[in-house]
BABA-123704 format. One line per 2 residues: their letters; for each residue x, y, z of N, C-alpha, C. Coordinates in steps of 0.1 Angstrom, whole numbers, plus 5000, padded with zeros to 4 digits. Layout:
BEGIN
a> X,Y,Z,X,Y,Z,X,Y,Z | ...
***
This chain:
BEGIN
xx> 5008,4988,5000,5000,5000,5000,5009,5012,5000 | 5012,5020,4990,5016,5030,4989,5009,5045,4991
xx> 5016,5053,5005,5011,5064,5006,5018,5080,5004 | 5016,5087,5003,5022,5101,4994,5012,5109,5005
xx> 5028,5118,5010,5020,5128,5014,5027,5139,5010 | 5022,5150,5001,5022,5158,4992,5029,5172,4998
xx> 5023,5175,5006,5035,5188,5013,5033,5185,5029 | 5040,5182,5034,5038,5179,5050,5046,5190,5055
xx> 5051,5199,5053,5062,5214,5055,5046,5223,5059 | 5039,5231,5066,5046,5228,5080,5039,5221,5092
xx> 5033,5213,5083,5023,5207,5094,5031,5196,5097 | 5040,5186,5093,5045,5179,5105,5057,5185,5111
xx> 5062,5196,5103,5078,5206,5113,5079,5214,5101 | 5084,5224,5105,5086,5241,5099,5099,5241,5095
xx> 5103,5237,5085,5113,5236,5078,5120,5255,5079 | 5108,5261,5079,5111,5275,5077,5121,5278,5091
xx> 5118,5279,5099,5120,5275,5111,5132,5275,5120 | 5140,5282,5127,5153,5282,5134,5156,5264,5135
xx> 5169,5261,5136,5171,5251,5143,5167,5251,5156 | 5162,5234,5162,5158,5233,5172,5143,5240,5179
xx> 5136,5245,5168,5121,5253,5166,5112,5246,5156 | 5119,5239,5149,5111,5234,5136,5100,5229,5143
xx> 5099,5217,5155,5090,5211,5156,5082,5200,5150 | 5092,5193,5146,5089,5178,5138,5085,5168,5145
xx> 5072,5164,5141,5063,5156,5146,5066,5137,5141 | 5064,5133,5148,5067,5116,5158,5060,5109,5140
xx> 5066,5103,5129,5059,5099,5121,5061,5082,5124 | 5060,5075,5126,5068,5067,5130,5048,5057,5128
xx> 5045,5060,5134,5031,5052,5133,5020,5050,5120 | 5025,5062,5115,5025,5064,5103,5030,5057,5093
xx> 5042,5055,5088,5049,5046,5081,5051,5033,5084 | 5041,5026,5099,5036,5015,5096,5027,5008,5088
xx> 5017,5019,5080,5009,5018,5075,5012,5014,5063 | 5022,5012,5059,5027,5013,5043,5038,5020,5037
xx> 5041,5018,5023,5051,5024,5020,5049,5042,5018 | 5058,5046,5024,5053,5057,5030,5061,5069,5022
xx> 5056,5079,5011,5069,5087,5008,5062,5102,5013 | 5075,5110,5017,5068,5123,5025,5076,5137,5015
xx> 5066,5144,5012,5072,5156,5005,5070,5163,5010 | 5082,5175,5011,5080,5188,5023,5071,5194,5015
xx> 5071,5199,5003,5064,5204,4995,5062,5201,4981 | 5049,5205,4974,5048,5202,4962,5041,5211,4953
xx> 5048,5213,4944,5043,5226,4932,5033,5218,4927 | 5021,5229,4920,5007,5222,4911,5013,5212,4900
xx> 5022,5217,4895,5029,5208,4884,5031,5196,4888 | 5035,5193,4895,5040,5179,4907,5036,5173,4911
xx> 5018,5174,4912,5012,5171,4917,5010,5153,4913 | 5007,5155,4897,5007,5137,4896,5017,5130,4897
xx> 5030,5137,4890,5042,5129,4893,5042,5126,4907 | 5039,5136,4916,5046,5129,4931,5034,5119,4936
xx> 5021,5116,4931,5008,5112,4930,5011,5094,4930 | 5017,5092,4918,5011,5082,4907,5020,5073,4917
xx> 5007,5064,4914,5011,5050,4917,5004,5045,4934 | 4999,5057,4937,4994,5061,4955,4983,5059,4957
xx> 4977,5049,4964,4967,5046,4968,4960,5053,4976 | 4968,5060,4989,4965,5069,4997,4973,5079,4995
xx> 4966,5097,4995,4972,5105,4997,4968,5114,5002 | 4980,5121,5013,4975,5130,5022,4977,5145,5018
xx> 4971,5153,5018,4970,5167,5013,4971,5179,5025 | 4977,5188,5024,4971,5205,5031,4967,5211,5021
xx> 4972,5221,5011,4970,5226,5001,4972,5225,4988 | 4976,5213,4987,4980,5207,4969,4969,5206,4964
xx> 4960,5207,4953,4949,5208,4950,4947,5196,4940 | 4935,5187,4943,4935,5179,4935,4920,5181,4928
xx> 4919,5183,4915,4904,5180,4913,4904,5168,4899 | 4900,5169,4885,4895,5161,4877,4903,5158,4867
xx> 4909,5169,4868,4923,5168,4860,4933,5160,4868 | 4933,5162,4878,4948,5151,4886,4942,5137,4890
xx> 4930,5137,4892,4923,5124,4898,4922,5116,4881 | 4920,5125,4864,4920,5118,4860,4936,5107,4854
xx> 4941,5111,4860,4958,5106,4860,4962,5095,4868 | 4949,5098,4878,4955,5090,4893,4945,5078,4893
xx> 4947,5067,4883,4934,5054,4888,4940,5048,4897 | 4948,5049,4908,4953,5040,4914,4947,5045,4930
xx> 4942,5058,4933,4938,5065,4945,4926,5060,4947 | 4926,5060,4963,4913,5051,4962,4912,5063,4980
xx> 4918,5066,4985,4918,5077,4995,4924,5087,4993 | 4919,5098,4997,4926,5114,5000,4923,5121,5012
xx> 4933,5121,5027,4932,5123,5037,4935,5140,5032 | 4925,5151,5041,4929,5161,5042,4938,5168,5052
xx> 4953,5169,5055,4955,5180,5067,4950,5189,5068 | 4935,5192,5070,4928,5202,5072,4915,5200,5078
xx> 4908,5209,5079,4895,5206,5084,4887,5213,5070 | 4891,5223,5062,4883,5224,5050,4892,5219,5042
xx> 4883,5214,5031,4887,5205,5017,4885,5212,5007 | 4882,5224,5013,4880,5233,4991,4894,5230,4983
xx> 4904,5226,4990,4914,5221,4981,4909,5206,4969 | 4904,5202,4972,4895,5190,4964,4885,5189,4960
xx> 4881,5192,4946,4869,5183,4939,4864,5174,4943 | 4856,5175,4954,4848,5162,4962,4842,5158,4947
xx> 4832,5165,4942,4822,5157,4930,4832,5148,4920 | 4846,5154,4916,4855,5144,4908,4859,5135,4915
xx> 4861,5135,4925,4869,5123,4936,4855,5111,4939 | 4843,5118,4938,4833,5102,4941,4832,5101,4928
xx> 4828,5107,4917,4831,5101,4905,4835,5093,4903 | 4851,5087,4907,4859,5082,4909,4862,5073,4919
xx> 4849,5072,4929,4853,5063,4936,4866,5062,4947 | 4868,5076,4949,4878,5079,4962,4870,5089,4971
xx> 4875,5081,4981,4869,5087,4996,4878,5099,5000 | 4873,5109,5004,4879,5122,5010,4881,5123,5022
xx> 4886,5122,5032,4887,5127,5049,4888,5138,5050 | 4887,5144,5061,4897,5155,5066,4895,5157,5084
xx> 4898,5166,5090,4904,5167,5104,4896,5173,5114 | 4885,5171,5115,4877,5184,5125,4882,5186,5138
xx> 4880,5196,5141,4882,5205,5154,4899,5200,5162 | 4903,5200,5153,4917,5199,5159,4925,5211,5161
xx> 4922,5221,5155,4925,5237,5160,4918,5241,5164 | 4909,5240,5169,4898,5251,5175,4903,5259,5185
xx> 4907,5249,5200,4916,5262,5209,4924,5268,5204 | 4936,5263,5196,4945,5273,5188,4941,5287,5181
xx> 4932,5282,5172,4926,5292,5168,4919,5302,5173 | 4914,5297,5181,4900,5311,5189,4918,5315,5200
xx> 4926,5313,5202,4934,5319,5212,4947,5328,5201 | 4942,5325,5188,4953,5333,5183,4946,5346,5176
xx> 4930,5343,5177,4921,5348,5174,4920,5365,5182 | 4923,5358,5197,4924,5369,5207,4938,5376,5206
xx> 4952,5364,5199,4960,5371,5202,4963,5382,5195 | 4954,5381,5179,4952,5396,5171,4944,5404,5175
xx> 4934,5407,5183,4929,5414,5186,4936,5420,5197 | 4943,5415,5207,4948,5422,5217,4965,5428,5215
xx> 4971,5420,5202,4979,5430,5194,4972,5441,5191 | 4962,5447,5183,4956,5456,5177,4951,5462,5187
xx> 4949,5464,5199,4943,5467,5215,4958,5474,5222 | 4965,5467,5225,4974,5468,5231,4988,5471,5226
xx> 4990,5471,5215,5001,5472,5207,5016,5467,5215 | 5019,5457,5217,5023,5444,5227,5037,5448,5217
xx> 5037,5441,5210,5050,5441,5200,5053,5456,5196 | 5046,5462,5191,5055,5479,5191,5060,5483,5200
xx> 5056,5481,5213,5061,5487,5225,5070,5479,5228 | 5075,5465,5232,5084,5460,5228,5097,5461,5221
xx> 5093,5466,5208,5103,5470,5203,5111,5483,5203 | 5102,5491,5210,5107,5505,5210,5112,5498,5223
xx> 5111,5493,5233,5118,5496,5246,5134,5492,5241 | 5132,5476,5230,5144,5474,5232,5152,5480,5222
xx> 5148,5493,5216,5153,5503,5209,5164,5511,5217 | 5154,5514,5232,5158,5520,5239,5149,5535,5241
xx> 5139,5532,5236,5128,5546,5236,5125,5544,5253 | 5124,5535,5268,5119,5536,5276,5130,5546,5283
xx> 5147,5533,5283,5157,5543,5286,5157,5554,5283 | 5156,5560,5274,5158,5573,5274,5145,5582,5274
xx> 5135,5575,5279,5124,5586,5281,5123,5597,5293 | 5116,5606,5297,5114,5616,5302,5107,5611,5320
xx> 5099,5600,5310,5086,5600,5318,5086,5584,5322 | 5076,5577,5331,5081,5563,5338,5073,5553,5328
xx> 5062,5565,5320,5054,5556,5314,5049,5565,5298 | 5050,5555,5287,5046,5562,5279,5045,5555,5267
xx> 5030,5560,5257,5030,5548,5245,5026,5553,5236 | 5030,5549,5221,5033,5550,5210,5019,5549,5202
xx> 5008,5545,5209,4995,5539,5199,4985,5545,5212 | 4973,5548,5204,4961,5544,5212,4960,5530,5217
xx> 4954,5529,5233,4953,5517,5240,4937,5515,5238 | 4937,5502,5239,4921,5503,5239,4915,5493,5250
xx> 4906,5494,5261,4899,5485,5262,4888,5478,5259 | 4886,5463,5262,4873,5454,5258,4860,5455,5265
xx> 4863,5460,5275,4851,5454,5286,4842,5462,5285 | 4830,5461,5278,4821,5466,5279,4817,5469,5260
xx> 4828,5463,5257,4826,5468,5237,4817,5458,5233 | 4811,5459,5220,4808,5449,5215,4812,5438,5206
xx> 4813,5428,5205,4822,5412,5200,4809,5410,5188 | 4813,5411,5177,4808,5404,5167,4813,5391,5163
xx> 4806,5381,5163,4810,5369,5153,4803,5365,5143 | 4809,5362,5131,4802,5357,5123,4806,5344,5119
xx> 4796,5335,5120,4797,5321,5123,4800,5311,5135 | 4793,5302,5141,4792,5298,5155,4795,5286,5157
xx> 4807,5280,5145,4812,5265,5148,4818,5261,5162 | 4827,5256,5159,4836,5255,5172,4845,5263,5174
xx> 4850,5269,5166,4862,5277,5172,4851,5290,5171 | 4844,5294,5165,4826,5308,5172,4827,5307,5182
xx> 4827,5293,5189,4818,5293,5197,4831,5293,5216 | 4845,5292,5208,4853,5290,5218,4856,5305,5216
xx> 4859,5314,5210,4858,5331,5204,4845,5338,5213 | 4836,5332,5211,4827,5337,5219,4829,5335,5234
xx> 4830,5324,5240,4830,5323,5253,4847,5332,5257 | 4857,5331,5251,4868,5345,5256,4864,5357,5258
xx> 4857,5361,5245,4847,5375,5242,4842,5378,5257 | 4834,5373,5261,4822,5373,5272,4835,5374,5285
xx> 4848,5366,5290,4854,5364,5298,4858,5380,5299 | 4862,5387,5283,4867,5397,5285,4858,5411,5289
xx> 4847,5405,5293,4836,5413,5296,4828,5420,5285 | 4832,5414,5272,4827,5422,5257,4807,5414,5264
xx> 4799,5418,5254,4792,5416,5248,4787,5415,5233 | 4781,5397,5232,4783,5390,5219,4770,5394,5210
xx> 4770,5394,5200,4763,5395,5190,4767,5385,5181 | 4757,5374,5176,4764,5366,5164,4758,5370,5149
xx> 4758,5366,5138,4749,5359,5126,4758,5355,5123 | 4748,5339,5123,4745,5328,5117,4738,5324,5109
xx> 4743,5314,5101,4730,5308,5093,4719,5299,5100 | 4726,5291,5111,4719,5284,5121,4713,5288,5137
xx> 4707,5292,5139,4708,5297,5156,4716,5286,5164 | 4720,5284,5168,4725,5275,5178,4724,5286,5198
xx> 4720,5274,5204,4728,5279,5222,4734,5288,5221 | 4735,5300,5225,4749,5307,5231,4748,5315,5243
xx> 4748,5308,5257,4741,5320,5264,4746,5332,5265 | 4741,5340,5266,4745,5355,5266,4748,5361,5257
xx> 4747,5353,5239,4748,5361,5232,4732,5365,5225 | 4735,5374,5215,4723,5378,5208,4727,5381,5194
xx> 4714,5366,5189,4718,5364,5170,4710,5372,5168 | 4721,5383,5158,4715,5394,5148,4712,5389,5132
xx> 4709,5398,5122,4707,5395,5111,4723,5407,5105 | 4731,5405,5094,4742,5409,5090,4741,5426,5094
xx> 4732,5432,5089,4730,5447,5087,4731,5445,5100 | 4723,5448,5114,4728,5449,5131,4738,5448,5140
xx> 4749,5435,5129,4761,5432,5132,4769,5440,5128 | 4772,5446,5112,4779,5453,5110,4778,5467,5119
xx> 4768,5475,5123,4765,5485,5127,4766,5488,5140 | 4762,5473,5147,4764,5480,5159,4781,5476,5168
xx> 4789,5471,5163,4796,5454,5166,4814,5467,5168 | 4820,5464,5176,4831,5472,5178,4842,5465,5177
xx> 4842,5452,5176,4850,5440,5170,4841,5431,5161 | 4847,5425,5148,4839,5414,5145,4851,5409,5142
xx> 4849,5396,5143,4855,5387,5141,4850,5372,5130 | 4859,5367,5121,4852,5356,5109,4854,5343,5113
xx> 4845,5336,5112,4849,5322,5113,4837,5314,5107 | 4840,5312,5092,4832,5307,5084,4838,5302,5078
xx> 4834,5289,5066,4839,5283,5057,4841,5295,5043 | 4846,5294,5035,4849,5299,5025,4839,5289,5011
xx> 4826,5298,5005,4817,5291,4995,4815,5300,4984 | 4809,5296,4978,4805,5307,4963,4796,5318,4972
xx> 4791,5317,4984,4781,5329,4988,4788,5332,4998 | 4797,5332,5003,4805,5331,5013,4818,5344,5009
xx> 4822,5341,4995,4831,5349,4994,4826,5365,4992 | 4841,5370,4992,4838,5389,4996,4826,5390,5005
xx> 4827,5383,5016,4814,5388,5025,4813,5399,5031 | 4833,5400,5032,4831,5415,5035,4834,5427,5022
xx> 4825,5434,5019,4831,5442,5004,4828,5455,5007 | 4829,5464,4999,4831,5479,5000,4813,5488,5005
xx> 4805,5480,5004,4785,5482,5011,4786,5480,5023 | 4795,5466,5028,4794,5459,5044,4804,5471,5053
xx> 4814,5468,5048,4825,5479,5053,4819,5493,5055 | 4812,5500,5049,4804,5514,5048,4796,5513,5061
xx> 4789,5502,5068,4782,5503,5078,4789,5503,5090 | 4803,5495,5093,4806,5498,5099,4812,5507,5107
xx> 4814,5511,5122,4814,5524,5124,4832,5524,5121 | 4835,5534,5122,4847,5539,5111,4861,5532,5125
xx> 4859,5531,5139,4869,5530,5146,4866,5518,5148 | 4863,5508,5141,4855,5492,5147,4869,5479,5142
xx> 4873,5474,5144,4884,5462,5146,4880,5452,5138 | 4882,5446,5125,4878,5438,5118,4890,5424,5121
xx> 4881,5408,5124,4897,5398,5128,4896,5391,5119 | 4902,5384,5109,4900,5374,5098,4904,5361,5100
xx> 4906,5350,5104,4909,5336,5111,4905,5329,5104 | 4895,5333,5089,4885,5316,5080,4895,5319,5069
xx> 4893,5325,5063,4898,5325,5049,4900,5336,5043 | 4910,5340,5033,4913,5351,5025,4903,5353,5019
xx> 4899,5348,5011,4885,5354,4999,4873,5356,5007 | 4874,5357,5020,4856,5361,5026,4862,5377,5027
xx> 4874,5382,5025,4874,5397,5021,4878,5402,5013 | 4869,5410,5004,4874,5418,4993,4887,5428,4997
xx> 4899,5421,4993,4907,5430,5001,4908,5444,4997 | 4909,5449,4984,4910,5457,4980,4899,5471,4986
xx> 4887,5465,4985,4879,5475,4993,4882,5477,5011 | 4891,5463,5017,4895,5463,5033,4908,5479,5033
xx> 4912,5473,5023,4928,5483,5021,4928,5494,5021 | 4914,5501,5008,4911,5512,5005,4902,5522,5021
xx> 4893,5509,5030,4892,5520,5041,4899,5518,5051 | 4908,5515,5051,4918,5517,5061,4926,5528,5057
xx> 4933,5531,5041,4936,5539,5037,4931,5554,5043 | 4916,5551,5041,4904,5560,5042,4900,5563,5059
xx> 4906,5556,5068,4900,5560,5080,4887,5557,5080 | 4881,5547,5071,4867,5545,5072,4867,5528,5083
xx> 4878,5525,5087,4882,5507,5095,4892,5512,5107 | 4886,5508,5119,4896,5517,5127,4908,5500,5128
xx> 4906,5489,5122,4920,5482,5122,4917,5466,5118 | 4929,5460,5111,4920,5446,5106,4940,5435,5108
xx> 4930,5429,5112,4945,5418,5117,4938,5403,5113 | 4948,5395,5102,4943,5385,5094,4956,5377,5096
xx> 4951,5362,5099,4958,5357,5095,4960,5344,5086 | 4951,5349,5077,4951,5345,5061,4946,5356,5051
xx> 4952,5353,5038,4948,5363,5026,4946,5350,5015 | 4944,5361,5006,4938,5355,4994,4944,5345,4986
xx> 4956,5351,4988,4966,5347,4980,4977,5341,4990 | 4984,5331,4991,4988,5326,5000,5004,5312,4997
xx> 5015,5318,4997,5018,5332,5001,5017,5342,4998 | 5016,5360,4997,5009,5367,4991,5024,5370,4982
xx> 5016,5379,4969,5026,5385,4961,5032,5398,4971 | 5040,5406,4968,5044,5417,4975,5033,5429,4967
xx> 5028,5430,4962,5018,5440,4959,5003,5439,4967 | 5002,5428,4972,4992,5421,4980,4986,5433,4988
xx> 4973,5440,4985,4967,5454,4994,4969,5455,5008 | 4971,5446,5012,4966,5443,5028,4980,5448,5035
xx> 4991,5441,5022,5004,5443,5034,5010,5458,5039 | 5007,5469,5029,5015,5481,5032,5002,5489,5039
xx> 4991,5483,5041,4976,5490,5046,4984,5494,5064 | 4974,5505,5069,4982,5512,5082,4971,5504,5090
xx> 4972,5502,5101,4966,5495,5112,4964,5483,5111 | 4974,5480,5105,4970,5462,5097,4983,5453,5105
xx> 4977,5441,5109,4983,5436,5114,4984,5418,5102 | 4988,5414,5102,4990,5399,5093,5001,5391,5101
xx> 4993,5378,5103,5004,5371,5106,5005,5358,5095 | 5009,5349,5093,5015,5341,5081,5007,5329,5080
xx> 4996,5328,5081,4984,5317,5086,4990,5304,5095 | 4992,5310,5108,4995,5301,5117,4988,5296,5134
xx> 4976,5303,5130,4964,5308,5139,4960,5287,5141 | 4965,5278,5134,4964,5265,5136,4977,5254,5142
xx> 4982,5262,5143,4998,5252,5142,5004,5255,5155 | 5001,5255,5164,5005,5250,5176,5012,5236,5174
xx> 5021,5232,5182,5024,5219,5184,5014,5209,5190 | 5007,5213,5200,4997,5208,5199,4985,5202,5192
xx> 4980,5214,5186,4973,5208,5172,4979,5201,5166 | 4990,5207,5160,4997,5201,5150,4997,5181,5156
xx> 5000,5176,5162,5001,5166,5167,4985,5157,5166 | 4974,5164,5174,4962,5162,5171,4958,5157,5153
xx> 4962,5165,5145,4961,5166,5131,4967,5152,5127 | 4981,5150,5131,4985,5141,5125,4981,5128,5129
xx> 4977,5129,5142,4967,5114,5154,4959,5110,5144 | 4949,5120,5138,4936,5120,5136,4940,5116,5122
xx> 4947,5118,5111,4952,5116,5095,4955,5100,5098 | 4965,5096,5104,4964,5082,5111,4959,5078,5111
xx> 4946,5080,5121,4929,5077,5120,4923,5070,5110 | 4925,5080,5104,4916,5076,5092,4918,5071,5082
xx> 4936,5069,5078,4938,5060,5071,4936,5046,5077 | 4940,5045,5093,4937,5029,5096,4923,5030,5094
xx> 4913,5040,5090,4900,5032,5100,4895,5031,5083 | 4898,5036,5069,4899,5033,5059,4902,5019,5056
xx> 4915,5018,5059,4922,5000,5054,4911,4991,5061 | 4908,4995,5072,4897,4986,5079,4886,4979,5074
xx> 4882,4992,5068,4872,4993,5059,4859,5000,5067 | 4859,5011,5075,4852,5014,5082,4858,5032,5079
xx> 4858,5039,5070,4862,5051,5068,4855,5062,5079 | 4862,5067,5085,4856,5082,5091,4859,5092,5089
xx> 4853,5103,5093,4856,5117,5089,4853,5115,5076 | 4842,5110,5066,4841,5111,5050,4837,5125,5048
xx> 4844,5131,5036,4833,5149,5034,4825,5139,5022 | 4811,5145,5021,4802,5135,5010,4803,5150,4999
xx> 4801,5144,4988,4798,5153,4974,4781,5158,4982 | 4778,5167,4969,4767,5177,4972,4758,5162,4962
x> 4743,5163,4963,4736,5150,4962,4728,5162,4945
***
């Protein structure tokens, strides 16, 4: 049984990464499973060369749809490192008679805590101050105390979310600790005590944080665009944690430009890695981190438990975690 896993860079260790930081994860259980070949990374081009012959293969972002599956009769599984699969043509892959997996809620704390940790960057400006101390701006200041940014506090603002999965719903319960008050829309109402589901227009308007955590779909994307942005109030904190395409960046960049977004901290874009012309990056109040709002070592470990999973519970013949095509 031969298995391919297509880019494992940086979900099983961060090649990018200092020595001794990489963080390279225990594969060892894994390559019981079979003949096992592991690519840090793989270009679209690459994809069936490093493919062929693989019965199982494991994916983060290599994209497989109708074109690579028609190359590949030998695939009969495709585990996702992820918990979304828009990287795969589900409809070509059951065509085809291969089963899709992927990883639920194995970042969720990660995420809802890196979620806070952009927002309280953007609040607290943690790292600028930092750097100016060890500039030497405290040494030589006047005064015992003194800062470079407006401070902002939570307690008492309002916490928008939009969308109330698991990591919504772990985002919300921090929200509330910080004394904020929740507002959601959703597509689904679900439990939330203490919050209150709006419809999109009451969110945008009234909400002094909002924060995303939604899948990325054909109605899904630019959810936020240059009409949504106009509603909200001009000093309000926009957090991005789902996906690059749920924001029209171009219209994010232009009101920031504009003083119409009082600050937006993402850590995913559209484009990924971005080009250097990418709107978002030279935008002022903008914070980006490198989409690692999942990659804790912890998760990271969980991810690969759970990829294991499912290949054994596949060979078994008992598949879990299946994503089904649309009926």
């Amino acid at each position: 049984m031969r298995i391919v896993v297509l880019d494992a860079d940086p979900a099983f260790g961060c090649s990018a990464a200092p020595e001794g930081a990489r963080g390279e994860l225990d594969v060892s259980r894994l390559k019981q499973l079979g003949e096992v070949t592991i690519y840090k990374n793989t270009a679209p081009a690459e994809a069936v060369e490093h493919s062929r012959g693989a019965a199982i293969l494991v994916t983060n972002k290599v994209s497989l749809g109708e074109e690579e599956f028609s190359q590949l009769p030998d695939v009969r599984l495709v585990s996702v490192l992820a918990t979304g699969v828009n990287v795969i043509d589900i409809q070509a892959a059951s065509n085809r008679g291969v089963t899709v997996c992927n990883v639920p809620g194995y970042s969720t704390m990660s995420t809802a805590q890196h979620t806070f940790a952009l927002l309280l960057e953007l609040c607290n400006h943690v790292g600028l101050h930092a750097r100016d101390v060890e500039k030497g701006g405290w040494a030589n200041s006047p005064s015992f105390s003194y800062f470079k940014a407006p401070l902002r506090e939570l307690d008492g603002k309002v916490f928008g979310l939009v969308g109330l999965g698991a990591i919504g719903s772990q985002v919300a319960k921090m929200a509330q600790a910080f004394g904020m008050q929740v507002l959601v829309h959703t597509r689904t109402t679900k439990e939330m005590p203490g919050a209150r589901f709006v419809d999109k227009d009451t969110l945008l308007k009234e909400c002094d944080v909002i924060s995303l955590h939604f899948p990325l779909t054909a109605q899904t994307r630019h959810f936020f665009y240059e009409t949504a942005l106009g509603m909200m109030k001009p000093e309000a904190l926009l957090i991005n944690a789902a996906r690059g395409p749920v924001l029209d960046e171009f219209a994010v960049a232009r009101a920031l430009h504009e003083g119409r977004l009082g600050g937006l901290a993402a850590d995913v874009l559209s484009e990924e890695p971005p080009q250097a012309s990418s709107p978002l990056l030279r935008s002022p109040r903008t914070i980006i981190t490198p989409h690692i709002a999942w990659a804790t070592e912890a998760a990271r470990k969980r991810l690969l438990e759970t990829t294991v999973g499912n290949i054994e519970a596949f060979l078994q013949g008992t598949p879990q975690n299946v994503i089904r095509s649309s009926p």
